[in-house]
Biopython code that builds the backbone (N, CA, C, O; Angstrom):
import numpy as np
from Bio.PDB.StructureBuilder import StructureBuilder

atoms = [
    (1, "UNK", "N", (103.087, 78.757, 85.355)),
    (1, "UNK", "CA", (102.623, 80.106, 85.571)),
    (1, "UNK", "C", (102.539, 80.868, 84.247)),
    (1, "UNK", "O", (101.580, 81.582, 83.955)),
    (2, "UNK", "N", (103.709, 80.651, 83.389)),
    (2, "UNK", "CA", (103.650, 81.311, 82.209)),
    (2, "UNK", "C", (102.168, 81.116, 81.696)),
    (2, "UNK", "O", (101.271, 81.959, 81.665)),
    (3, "UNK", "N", (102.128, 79.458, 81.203)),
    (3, "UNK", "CA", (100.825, 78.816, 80.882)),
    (3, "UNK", "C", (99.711, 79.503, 81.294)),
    (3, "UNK", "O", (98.765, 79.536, 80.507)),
    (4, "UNK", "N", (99.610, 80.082, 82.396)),
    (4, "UNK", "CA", (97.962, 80.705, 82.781)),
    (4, "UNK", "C", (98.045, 81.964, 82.708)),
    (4, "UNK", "O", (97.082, 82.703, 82.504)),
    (5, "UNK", "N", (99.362, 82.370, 82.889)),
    (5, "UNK", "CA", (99.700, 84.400, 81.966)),
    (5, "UNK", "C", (98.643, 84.313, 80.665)),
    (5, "UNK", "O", (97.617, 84.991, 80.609)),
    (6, "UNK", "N", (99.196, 83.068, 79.306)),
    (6, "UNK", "CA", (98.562, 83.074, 78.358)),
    (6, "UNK", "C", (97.554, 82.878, 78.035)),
    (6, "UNK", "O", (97.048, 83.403, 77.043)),
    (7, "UNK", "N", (97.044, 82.146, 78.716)),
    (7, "UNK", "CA", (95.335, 81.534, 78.560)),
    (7, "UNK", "C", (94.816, 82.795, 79.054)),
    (7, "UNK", "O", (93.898, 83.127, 78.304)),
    (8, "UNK", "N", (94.987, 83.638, 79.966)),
    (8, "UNK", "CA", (94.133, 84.085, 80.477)),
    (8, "UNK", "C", (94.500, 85.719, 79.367)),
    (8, "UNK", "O", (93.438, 86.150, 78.916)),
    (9, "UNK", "N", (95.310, 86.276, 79.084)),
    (9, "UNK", "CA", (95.808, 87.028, 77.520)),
    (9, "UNK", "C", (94.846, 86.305, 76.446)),
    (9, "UNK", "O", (93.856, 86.815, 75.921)),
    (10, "UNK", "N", (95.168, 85.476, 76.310)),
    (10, "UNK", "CA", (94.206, 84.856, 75.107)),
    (10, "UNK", "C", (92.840, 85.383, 75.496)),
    (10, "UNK", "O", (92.018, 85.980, 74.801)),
    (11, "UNK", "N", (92.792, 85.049, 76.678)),
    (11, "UNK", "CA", (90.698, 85.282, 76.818)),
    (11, "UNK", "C", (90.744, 86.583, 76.834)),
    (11, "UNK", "O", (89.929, 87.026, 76.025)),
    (12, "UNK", "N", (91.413, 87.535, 77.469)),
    (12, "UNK", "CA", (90.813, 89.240, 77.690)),
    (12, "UNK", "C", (90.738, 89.225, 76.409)),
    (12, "UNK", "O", (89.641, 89.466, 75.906)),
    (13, "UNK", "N", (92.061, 88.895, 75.416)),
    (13, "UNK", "CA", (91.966, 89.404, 73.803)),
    (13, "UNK", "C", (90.968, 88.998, 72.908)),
    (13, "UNK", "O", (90.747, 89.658, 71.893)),
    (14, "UNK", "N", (90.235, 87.807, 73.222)),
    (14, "UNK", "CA", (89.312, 87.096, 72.621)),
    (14, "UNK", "C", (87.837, 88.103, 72.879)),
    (14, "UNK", "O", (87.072, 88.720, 72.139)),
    (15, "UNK", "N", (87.933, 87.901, 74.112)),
    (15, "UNK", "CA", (86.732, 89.311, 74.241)),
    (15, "UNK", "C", (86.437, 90.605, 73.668)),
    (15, "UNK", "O", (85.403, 91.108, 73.228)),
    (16, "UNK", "N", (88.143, 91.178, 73.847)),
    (16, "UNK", "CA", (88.151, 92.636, 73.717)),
    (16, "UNK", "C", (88.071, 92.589, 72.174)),
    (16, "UNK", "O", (87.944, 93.778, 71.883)),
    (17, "UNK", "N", (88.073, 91.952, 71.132)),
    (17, "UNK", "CA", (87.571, 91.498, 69.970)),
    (17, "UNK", "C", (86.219, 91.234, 69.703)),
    (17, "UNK", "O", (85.701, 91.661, 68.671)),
    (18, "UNK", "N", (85.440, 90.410, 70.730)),
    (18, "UNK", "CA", (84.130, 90.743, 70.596)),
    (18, "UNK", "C", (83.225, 91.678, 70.894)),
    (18, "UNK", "O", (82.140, 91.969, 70.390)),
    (19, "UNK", "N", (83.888, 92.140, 71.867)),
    (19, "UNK", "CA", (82.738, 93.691, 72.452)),
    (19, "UNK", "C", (83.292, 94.681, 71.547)),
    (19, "UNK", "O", (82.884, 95.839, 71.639)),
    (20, "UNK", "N", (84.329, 94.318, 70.527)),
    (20, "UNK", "CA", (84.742, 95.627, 69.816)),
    (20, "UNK", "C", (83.886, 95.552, 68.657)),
    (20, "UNK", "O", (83.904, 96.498, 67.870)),
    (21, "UNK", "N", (82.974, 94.340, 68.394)),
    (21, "UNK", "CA", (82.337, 94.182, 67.221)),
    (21, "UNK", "C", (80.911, 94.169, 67.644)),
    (21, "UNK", "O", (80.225, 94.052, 66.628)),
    (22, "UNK", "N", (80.136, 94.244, 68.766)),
    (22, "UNK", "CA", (79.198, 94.623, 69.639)),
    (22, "UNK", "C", (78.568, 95.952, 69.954)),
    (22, "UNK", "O", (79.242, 96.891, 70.377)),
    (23, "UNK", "N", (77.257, 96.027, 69.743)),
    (23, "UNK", "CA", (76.925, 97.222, 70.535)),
    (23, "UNK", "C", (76.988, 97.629, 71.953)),
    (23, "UNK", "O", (76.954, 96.808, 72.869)),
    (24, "UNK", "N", (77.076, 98.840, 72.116)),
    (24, "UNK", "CA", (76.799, 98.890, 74.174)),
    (24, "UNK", "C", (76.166, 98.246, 74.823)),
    (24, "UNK", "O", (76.498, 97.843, 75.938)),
    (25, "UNK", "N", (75.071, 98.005, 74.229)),
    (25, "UNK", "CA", (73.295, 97.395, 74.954)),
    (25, "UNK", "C", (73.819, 95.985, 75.003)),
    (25, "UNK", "O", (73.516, 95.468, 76.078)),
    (26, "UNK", "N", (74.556, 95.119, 74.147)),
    (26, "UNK", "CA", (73.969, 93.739, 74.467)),
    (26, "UNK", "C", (75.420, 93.445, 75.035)),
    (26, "UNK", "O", (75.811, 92.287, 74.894)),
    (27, "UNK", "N", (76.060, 94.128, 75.506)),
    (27, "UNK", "CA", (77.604, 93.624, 76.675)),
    (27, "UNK", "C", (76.776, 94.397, 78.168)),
    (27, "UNK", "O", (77.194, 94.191, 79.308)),
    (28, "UNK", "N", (75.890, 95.046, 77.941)),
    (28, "UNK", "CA", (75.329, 95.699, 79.114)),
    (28, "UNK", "C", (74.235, 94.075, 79.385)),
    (28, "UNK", "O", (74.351, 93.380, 80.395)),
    (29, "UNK", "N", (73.313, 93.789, 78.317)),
    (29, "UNK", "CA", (72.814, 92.616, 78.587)),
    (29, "UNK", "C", (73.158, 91.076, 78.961)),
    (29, "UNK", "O", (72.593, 90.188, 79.600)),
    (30, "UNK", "N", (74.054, 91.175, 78.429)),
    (30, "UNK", "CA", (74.974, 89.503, 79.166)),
    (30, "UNK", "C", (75.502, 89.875, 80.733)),
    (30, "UNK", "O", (75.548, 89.033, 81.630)),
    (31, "UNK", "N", (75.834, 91.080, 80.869)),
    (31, "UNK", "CA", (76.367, 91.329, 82.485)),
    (31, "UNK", "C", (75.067, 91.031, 83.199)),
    (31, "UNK", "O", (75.112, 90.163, 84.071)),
    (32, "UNK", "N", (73.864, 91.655, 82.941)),
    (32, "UNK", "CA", (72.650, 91.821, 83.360)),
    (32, "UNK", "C", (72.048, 90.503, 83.773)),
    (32, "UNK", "O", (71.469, 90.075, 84.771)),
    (33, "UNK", "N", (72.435, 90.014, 82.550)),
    (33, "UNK", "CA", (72.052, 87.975, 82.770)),
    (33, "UNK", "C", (72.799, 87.725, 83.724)),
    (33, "UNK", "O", (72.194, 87.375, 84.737)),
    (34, "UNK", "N", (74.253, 87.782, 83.825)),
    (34, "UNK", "CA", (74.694, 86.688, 84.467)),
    (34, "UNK", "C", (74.339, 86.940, 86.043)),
    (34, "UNK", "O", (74.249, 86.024, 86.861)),
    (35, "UNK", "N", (74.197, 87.983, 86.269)),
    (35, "UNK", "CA", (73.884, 88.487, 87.532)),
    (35, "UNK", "C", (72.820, 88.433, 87.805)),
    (35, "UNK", "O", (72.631, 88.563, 89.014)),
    (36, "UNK", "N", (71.462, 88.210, 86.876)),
    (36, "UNK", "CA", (70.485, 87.707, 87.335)),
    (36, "UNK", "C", (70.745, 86.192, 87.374)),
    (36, "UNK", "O", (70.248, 85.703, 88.388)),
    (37, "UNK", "N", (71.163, 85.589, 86.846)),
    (37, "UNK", "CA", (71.279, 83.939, 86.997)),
    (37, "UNK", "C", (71.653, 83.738, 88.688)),
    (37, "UNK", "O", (71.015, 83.245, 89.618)),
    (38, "UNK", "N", (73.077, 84.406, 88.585)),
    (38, "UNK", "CA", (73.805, 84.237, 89.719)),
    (38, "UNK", "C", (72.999, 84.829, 91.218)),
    (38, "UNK", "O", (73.367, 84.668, 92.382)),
    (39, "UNK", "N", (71.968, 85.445, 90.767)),
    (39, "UNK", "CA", (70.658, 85.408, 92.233)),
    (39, "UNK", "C", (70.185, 84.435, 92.160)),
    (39, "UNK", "O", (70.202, 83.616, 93.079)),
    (40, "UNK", "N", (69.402, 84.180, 90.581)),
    (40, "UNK", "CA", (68.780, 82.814, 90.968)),
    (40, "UNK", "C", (68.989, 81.770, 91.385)),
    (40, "UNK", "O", (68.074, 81.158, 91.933)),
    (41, "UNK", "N", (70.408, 81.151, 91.253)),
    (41, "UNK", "CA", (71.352, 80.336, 91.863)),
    (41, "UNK", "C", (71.279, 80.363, 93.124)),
    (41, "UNK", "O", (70.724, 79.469, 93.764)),
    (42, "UNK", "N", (71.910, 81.543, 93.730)),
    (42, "UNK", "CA", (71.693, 82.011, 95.203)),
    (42, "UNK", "C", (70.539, 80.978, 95.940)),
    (42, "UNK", "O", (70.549, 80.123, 96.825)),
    (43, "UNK", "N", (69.578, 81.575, 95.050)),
    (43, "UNK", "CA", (68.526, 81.283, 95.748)),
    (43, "UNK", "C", (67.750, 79.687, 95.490)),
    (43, "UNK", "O", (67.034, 79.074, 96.281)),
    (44, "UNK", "N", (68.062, 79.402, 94.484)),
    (44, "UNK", "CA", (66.932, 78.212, 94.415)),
    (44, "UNK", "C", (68.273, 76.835, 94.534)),
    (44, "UNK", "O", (67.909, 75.672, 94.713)),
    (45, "UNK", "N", (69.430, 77.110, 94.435)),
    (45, "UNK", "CA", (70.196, 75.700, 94.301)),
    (45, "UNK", "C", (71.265, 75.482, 95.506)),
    (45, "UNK", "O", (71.483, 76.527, 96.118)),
    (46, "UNK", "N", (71.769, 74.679, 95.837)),
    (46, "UNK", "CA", (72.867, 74.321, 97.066)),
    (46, "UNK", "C", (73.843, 75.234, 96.716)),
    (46, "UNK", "O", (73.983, 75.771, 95.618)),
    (47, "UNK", "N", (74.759, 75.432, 98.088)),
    (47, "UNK", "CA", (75.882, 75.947, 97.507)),
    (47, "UNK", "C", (76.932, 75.545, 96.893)),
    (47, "UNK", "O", (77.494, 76.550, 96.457)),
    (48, "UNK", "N", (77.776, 74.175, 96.494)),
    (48, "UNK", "CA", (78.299, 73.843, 95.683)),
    (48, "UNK", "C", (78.296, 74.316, 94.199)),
    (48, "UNK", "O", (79.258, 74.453, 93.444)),
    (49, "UNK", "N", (76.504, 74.607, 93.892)),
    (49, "UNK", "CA", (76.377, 75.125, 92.117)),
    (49, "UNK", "C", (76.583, 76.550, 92.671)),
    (49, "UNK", "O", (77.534, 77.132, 92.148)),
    (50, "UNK", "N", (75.916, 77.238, 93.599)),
    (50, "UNK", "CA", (76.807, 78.504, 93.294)),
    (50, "UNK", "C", (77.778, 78.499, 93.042)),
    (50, "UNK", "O", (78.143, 79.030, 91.993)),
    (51, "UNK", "N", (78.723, 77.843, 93.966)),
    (51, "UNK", "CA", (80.504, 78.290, 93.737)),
    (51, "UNK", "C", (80.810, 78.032, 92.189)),
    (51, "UNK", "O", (81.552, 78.750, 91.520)),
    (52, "UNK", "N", (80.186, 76.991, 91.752)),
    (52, "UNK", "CA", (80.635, 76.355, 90.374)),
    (52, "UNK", "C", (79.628, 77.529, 89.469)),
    (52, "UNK", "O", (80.338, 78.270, 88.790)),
    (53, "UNK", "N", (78.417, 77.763, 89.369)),
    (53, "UNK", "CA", (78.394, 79.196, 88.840)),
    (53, "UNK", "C", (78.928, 80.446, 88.504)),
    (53, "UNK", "O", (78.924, 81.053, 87.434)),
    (54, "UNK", "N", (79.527, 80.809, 89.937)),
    (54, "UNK", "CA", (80.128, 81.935, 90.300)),
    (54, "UNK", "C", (81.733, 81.556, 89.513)),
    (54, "UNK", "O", (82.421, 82.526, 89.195)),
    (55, "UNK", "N", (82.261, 80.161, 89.232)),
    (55, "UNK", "CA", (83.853, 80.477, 88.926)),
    (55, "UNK", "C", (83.460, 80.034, 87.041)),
    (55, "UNK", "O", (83.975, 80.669, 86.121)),
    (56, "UNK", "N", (82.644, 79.053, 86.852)),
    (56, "UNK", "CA", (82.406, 79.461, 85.658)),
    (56, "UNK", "C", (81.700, 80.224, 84.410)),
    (56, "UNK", "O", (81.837, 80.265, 83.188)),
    (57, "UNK", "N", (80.819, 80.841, 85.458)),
    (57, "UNK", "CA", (80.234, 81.829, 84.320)),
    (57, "UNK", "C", (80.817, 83.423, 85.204)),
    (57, "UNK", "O", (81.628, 84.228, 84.745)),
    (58, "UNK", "N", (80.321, 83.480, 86.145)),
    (58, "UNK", "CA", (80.921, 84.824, 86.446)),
    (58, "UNK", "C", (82.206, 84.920, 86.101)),
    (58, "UNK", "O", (82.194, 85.425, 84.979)),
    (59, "UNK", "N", (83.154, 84.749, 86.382)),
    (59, "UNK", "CA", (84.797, 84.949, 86.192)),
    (59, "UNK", "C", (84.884, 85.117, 84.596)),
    (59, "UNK", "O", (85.602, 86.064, 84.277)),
    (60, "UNK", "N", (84.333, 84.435, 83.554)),
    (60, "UNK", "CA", (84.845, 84.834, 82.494)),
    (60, "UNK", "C", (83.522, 86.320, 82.050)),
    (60, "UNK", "O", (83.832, 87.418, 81.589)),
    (61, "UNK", "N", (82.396, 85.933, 82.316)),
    (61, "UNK", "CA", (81.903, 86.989, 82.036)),
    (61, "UNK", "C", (82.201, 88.470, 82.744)),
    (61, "UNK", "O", (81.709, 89.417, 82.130)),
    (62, "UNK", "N", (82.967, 88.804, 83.993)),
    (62, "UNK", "CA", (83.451, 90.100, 84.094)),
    (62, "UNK", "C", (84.931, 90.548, 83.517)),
    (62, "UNK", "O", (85.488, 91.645, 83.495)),
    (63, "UNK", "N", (85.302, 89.346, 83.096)),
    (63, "UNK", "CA", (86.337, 89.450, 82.148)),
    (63, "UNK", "C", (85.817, 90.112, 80.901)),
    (63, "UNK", "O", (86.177, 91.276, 80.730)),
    (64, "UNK", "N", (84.972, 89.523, 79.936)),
    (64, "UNK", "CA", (84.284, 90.108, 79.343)),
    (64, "UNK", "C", (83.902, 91.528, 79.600)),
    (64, "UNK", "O", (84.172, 92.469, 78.854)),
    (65, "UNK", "N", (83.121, 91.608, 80.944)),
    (65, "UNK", "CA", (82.841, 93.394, 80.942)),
    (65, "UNK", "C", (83.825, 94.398, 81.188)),
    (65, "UNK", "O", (83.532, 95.582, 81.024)),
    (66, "UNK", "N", (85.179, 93.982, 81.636)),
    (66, "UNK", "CA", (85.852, 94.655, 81.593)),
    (66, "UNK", "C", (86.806, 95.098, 80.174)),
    (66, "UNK", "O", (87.145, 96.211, 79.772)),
    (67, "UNK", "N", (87.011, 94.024, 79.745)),
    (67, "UNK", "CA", (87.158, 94.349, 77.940)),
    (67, "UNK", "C", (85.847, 95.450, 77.215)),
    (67, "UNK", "O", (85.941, 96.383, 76.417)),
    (68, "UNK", "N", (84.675, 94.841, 77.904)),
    (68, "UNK", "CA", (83.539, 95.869, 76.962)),
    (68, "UNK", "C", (84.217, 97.291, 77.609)),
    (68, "UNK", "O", (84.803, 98.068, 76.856)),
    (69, "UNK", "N", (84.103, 97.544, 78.941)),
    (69, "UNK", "CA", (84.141, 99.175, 79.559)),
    (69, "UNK", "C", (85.427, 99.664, 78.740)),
    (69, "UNK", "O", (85.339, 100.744, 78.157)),
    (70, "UNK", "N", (86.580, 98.956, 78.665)),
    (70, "UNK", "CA", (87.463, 99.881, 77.976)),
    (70, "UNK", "C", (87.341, 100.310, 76.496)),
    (70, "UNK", "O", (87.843, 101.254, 75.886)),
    (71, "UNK", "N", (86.276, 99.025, 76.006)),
    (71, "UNK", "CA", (86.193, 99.375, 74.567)),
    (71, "UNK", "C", (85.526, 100.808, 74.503)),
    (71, "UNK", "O", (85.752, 101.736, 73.726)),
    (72, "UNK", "N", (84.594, 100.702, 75.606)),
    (72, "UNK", "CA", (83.347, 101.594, 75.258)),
    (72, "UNK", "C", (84.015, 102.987, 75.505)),
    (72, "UNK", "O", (83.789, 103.981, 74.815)),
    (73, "UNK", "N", (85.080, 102.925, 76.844)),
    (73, "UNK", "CA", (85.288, 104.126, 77.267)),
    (73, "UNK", "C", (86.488, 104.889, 76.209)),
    (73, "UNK", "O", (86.566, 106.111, 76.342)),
    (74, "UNK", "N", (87.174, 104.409, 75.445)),
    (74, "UNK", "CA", (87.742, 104.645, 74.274)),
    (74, "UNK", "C", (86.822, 105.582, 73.103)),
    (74, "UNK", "O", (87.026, 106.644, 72.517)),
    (75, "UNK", "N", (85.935, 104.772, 73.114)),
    (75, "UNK", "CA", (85.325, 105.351, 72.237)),
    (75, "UNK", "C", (84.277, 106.304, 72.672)),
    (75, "UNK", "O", (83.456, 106.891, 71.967)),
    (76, "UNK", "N", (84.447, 106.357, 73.962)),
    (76, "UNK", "CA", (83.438, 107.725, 74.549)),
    (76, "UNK", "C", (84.240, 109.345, 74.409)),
    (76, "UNK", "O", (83.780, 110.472, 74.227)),
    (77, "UNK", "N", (85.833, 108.748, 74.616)),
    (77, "UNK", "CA", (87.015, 109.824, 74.455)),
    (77, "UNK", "C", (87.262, 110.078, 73.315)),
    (77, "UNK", "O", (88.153, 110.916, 73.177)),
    (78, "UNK", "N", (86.776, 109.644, 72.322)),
    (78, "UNK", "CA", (87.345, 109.619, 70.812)),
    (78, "UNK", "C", (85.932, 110.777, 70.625)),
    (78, "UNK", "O", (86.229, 111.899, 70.213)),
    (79, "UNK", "N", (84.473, 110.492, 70.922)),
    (79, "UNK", "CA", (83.661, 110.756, 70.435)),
    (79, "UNK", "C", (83.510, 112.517, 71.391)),
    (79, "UNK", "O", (83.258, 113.607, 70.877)),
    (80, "UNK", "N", (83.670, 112.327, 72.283)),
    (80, "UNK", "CA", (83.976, 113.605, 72.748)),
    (80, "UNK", "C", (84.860, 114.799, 72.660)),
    (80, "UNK", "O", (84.600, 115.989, 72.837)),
    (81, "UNK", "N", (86.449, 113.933, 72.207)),
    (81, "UNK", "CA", (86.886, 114.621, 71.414)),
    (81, "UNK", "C", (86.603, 115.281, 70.267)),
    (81, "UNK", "O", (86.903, 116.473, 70.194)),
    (82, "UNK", "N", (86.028, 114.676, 69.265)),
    (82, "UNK", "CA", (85.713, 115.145, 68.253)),
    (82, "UNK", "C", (84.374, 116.151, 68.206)),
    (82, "UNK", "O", (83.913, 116.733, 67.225)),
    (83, "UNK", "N", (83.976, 116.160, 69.375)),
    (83, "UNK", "CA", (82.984, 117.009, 69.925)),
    (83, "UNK", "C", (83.404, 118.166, 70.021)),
    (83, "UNK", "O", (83.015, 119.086, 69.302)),
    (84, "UNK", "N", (84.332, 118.277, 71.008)),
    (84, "UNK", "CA", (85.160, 119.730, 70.833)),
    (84, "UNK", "C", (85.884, 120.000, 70.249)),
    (84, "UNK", "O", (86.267, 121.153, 70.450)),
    (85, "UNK", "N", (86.716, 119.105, 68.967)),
    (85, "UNK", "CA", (87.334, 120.236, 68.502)),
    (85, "UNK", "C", (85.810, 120.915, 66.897)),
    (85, "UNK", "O", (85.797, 121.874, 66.125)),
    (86, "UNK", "N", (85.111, 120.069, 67.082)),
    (86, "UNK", "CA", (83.710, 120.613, 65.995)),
    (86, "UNK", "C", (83.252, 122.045, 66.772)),
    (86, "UNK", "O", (82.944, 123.114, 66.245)),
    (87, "UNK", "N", (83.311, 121.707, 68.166)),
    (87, "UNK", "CA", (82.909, 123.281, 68.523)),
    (87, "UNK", "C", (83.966, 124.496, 68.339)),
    (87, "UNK", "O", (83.707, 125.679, 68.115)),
    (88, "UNK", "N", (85.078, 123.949, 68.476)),
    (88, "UNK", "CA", (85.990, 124.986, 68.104)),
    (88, "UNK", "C", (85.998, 125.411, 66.883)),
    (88, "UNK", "O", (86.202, 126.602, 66.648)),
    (89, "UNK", "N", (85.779, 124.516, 65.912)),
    (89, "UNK", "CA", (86.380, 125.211, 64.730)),
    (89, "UNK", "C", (84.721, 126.041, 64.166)),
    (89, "UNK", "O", (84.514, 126.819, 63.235)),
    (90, "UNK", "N", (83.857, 125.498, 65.119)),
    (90, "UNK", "CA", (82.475, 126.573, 64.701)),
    (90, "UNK", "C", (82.837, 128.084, 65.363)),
    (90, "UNK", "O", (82.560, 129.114, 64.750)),
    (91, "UNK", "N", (83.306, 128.091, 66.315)),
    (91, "UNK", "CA", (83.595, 128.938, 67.017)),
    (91, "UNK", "C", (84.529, 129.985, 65.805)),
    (91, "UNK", "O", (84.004, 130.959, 65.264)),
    (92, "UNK", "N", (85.797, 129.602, 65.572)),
    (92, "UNK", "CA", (86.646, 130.014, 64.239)),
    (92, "UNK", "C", (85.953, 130.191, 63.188)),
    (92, "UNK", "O", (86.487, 130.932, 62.363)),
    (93, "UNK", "N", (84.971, 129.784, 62.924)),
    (93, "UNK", "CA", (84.329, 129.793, 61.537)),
    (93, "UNK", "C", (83.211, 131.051, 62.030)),
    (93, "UNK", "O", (82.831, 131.879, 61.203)),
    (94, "UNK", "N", (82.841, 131.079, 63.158)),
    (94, "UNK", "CA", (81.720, 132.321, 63.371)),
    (94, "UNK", "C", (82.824, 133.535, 64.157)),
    (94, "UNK", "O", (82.442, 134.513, 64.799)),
    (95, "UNK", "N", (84.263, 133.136, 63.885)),
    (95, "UNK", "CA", (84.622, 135.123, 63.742)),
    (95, "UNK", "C", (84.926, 134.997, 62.751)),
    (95, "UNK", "O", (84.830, 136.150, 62.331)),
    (96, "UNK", "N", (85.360, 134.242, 61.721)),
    (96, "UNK", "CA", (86.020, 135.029, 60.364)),
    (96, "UNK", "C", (85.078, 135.322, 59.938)),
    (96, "UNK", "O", (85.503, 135.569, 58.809)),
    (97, "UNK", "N", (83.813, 135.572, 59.867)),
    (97, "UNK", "CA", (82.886, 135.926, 59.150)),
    (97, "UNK", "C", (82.306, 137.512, 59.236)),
    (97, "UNK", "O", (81.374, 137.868, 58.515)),
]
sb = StructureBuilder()
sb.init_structure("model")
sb.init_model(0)
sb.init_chain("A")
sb.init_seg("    ")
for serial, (resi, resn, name, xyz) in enumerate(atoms, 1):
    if name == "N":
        sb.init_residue(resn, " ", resi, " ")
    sb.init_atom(name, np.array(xyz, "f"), 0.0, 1.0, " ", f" {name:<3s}", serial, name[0])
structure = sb.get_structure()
């Protein structure tokens, strides 16, 4: 059990390392793929390759998007922050004047 605690630590961290070096658009585009694959699957192959689709590419790729959303949403709070306190200190800067 320990053993699959780590492997599976290893992979979120392995990700959350790559979507941290990634733009928004192309962690928005690999989700986009796999979920189009995973129709096409649906549709054109037996169900055996779905299941085997669905546990090896889906499972690590929403692993992946969930490392991207926190990266992104971090840095949506960072960037908004710094949003307001720029309005504040315009605000301070247009009474001392």
């Amino acid at each position: 059990m320990y053993q699959l605690s780590a492997v599976m630590a290893w992979c979120y961290n392995w990700c959350l390392t790559r979507a941290e070096s990634m733009p928004r658009w192309q962690g928005y585009v690999i989700e986009i793929l796999a979920a189009l694959g995973f129709i096409a699957v649906a549709i054109l192959a037996p169900n055996w390759v779905l299941l085997t689709y669905w546990v090896i590419v889906c499972g690590p790729v929403s692993v992946f998007g969930a490392a991207h959303h926190s990266v992104w949403k971090k840095r949506d709070e960072i960037w908004r922050d710094q949003q307001n306190q720029l309005q504040k200190t315009k605000k301070l800067i247009g009474r001392s004047k």
